[in-house]
C-alpha positions in Angstrom: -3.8 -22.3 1.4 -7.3 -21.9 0.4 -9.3 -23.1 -2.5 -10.0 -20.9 -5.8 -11.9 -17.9 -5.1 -14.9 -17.0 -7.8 -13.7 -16.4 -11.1 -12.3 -12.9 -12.2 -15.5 -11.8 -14.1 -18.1 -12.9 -11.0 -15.6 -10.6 -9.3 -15.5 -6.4 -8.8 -12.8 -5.7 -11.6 -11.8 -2.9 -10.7 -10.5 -3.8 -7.3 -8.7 -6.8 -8.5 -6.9 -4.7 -11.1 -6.6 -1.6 -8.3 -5.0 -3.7 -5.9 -3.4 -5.8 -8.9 -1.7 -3.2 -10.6 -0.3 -1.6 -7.1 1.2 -5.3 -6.3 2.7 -5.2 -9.6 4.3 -2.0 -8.8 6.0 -3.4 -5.0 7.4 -6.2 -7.0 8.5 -4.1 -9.6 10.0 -2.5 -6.8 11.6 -5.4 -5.5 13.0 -6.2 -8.5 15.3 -3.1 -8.6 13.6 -2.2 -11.6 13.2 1.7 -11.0 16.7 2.1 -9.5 18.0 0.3 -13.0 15.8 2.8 -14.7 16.5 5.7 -12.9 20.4 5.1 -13.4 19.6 5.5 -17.3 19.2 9.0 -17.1 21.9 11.6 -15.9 20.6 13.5 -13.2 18.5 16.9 -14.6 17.3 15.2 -17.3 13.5 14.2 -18.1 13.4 10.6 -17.9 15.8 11.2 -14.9 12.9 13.6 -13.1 10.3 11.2 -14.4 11.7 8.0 -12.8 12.5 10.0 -9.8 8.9 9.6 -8.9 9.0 6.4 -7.8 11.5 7.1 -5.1 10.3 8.3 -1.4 10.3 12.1 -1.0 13.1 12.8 1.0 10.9 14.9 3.5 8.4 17.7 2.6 6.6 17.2 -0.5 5.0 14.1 -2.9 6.0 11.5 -5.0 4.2 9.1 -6.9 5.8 6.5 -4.7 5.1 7.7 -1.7 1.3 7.1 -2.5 2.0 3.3 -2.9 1.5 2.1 1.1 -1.6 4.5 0.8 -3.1 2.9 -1.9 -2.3 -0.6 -0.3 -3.9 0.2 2.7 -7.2 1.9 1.0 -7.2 -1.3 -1.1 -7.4 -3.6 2.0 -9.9 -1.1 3.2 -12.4 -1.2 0.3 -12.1 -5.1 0.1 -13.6 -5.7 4.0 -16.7 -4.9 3.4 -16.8 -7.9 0.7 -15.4 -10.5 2.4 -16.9 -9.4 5.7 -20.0 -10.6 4.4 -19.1 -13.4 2.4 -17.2 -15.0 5.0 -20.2 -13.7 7.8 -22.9 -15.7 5.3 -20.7 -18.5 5.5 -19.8 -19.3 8.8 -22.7 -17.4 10.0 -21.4 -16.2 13.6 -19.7 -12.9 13.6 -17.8 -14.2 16.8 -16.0 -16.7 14.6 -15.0 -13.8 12.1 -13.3 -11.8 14.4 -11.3 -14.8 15.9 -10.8 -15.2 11.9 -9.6 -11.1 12.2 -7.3 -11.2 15.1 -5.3 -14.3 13.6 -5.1 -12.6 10.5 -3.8 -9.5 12.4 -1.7 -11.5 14.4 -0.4 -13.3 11.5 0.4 -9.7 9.8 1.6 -8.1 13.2 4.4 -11.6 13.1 5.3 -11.0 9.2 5.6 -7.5 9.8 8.3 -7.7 12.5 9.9 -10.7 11.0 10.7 -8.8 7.8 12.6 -6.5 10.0 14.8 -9.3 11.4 15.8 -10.4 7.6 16.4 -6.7 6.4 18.7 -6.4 9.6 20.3 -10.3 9.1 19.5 -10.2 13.4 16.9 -11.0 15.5 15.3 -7.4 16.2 12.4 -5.4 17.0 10.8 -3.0 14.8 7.5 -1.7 13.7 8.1 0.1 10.7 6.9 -2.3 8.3 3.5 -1.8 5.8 2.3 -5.1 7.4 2.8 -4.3 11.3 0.7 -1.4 10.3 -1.7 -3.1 8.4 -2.3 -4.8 11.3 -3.6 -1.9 13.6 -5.7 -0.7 10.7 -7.5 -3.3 9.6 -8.6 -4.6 13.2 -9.6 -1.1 14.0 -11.6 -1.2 10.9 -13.2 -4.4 11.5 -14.7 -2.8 14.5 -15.5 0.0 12.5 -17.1 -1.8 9.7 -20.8 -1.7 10.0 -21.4 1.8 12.2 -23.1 4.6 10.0 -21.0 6.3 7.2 -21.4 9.7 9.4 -19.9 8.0 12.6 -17.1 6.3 10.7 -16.1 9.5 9.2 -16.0 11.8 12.3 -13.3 8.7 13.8 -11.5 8.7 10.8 -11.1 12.4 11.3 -10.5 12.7 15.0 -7.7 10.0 14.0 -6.1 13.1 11.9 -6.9 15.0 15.0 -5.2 13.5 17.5 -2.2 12.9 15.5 -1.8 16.6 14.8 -2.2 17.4 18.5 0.1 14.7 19.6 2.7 16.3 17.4 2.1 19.7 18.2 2.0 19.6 22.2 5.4 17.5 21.8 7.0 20.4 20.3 4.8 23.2 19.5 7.6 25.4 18.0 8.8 22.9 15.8 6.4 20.0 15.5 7.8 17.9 12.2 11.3 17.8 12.2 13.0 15.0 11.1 13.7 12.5 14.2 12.7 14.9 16.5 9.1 14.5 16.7 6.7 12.7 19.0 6.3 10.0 16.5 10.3 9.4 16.9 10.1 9.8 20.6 7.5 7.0 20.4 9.7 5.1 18.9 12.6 5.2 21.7 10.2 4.3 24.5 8.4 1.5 22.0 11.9 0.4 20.5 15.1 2.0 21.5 16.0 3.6 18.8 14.9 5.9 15.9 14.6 5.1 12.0 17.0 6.9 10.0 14.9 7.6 7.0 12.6 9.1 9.4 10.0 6.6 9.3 7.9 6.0 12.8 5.5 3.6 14.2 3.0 5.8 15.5 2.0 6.0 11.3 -0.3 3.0 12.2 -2.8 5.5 13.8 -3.3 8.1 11.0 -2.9 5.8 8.3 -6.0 4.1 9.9 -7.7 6.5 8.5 -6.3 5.1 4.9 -8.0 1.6 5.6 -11.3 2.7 7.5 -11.9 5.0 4.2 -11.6 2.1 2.0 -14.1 0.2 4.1 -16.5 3.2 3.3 -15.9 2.8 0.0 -16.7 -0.6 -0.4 -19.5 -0.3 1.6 -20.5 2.1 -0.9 -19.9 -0.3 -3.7 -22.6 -2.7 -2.1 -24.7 -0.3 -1.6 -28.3 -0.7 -3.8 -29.3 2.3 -3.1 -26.9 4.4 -5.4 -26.7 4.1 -8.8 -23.0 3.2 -10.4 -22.9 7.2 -11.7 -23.5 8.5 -8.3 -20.7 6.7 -6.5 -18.4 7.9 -9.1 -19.5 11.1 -8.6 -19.5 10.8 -4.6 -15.8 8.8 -5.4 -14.9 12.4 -7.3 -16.1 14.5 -4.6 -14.6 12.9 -1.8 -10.7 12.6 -3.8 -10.9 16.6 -4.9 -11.8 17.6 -1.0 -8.7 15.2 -0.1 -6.6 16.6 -2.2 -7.7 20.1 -1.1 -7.5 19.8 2.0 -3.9 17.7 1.8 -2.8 20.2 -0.3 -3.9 23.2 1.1 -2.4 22.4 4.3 0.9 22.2 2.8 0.5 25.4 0.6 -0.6 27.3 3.5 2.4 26.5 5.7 -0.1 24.8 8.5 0.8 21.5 8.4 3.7 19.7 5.8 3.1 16.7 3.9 5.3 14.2 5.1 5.4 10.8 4.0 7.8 9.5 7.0 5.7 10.4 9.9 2.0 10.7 7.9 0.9 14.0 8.6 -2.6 14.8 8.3 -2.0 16.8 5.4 0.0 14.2 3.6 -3.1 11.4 4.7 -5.6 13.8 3.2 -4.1 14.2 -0.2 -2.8 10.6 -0.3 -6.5 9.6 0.5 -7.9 11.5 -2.3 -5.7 10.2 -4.7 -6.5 6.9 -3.6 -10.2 7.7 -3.9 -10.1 9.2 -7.2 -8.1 5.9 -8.6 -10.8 3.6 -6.9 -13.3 6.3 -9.2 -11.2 6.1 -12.0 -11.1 1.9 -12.2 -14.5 1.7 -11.4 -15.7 4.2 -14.2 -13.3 2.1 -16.8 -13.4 -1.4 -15.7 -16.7 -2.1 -14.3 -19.2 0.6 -15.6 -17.4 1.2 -19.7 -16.4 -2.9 -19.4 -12.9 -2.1 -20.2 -10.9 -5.0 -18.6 -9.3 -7.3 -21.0 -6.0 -5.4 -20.2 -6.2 -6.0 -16.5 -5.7 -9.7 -16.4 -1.8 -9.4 -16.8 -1.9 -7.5 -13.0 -4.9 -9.1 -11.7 -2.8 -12.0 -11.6 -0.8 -11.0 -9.1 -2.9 -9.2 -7.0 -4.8 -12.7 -6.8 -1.6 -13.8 -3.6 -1.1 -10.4 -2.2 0.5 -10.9 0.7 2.4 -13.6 -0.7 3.9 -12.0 -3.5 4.7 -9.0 -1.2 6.5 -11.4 1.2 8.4 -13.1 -1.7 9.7 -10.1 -3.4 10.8 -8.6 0.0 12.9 -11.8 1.5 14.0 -13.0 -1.6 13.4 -10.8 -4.4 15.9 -7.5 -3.0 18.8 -10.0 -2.7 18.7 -14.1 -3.7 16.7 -13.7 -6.7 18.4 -10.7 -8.2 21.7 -12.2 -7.4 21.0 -15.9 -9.0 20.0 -13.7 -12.1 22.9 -11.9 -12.1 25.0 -14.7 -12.4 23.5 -15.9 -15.8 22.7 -12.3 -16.9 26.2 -11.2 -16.7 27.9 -14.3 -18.2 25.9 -14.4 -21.2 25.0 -10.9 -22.2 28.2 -9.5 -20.4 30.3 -10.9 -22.6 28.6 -9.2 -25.5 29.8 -5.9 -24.2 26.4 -4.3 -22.7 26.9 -1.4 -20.5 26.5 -1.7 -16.8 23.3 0.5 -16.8 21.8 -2.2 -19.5 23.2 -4.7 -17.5 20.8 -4.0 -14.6 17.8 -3.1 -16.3 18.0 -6.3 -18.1 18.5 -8.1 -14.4 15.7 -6.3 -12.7 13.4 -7.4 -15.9 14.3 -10.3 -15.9 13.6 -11.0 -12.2 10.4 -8.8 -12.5 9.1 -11.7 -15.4 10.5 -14.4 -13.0 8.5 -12.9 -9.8 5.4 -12.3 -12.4 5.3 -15.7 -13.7 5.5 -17.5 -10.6 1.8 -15.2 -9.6 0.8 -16.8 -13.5 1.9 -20.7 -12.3 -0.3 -20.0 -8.7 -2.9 -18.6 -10.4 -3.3 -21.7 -13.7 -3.1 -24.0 -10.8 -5.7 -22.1 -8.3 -3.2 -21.9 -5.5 -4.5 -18.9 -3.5 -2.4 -18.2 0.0 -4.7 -16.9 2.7 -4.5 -16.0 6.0 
């Protein structure tokens, strides 16, 4: 547990409400808020196609939720560069930072895994998780961190690269197929076994790229050199030739975006959404000085990893459950519908998990690691 970081407006708004409002959004998650909303709707309908979007994409295409991890990852990314050099000003020996950097990985790697072992109620090995991968990202990109943008760039693309290749010279005929890809036959020799949804490990080296582009980003934030309108505009540039690229690869039948096994086309269009978000908060929170809105998510992107690690062990079952219990006998017995049942249960958790980031936060209890 550390001590109170600066206060929120000695801060970069828009990455506190960037990586608040995306926290907001896991818990939300968490909460079984989006399942409660999506059962609302028959299926066909509008709001039924609208809350379908926060759903993972099956396979082949994009969802809104599918760009969640992404943005996670960019966040975590754009936020190095910051506390690279606050904490390198501090202690005043990089060699200390990067002990600081592999327990943190470590620490990640160890949560990562261990979240496995809860989901599966057994002691088990699997590196599937957001935070195993986080792991492998952000210690590549601490290594990264201060070579020029140009170099950083070409490694961030020759991750892309070698991911495409890998796939391709594992099955050149058929090179993304759904458990039958190098990035599932990773997984047997790593593993054992392979994920049913379709997810794979090997994600931890193309969704580097995620994390190493945020680093560039915030570097680009410190920069003095640029004036606030030209990183926006450089932001805006960067997202549109993402999503080009990301998109154009899918369009033109060269490479799919997949989610599951982050393809290079699904990296490059997740990136330049990311990008243009980063743009887009920037522009409205810290250039137009639009941010008395944000506090309500800044809040709980102040315990990250905390929160995440809350909603995910107890939030999915304990929580929901002990909610349940009062939800149902009081507003049960007034005849509500099962589909207003649930949304009323996942809200209710969602204020619960929201106002425990609200008690940290009034009493400056910040978890690090």
């Amino acid at each position: 547990m550390a001590s109170s970081p600066k206060l929120i407006d000695q801060r970069l708004g828009s990455l506190d409400a960037y990586r608040g409002i995306t926290m907001f959004l896991l818990v939300a998650e968490s909460a079984l808020i989006y399942r409660a909303l999506l059962d609302m709707f028959s299926e066909g309908s509008m709001g039924y196609m609208f809350f379908l979007q926060f759903t993972h994409h099956p396979w082949n295409g994009l969802r809104f939720w599918d760009l969640i991890q992404p943005f996670f990852m960019f966040i975590v990314g754009v936020a190095m560069p910051f506390s690279f050099n606050k904490r390198l000003s501090l202690q005043g020996d990089r060699s200390k930072v990067t002990k600081h950097i592999l327990r943190r990985c470590g620490l990640l790697f160890l949560f990562g895994t261990g979240l496995h072992c809860v989901y599966a109620d057994a002691l088990v090995f699997e590196l599937w998780n957001v935070l195993t991968q986080l792991s492998f990202t952000i210690l590549l990109t601490y290594f990264l961190i201060r070579l020029p943008f140009r170099v950083q760039l070409i490694i961030s693309l020759s991750l892309l690269a070698l991911t495409e290749f890998m796939y391709r010279l594992y099955d050149p005929a058929a090179p993304f197929v759904k458990g039958e890809n190098f990035g599932s036959f990773t997984d047997l020799l790593l593993m054992g076994k392979i994920n049913g949804g379709g997810w794979v490990a090997i994600n931890c080296i193309p969704t580097a790229a995620h994390t190493l582009w945020g680093a560039m980003c915030g570097n680009l934030l410190l920069s003095h050199q640029s004036s606030s309108r030209e990183k926006i505009k450089y932001f805006v540039l960067a997202g549109l030739g993402g999503l080009l690229i990301g998109y154009g690869l899918d369009w033109t039948g060269i490479t799919p975006i997949v989610k599951r096994i982050s393809t290079s086309a699904f990296v490059f269009a997740s990136g330049g959404w990311a990008v243009l978000a980063l743009a887009w908060f920037y522009w409205l929170i810290d250039v137009k000085k639009v941010k008395s809105w944000t506090f309500f998510f800044i809040i709980v992107g102040m315990n990250p990893i905390f929160i995440y690690l809350f909603a995910q062990v107890l939030g999915h079952d304990w929580l929901t459950g002990f909610v349940r219990i009062f939800n149902y006998g009081v507003f049960g017995a007034l005849g509500l519908s099962e589909n207003l049942l649930e949304l009323l249960n996942a809200t209710i958790t969602l204020g619960i998990m929201w106002y425990l980031c609200y008690f940290l936060y009034q009493r400056k209890i910040f978890f690090k690691i």
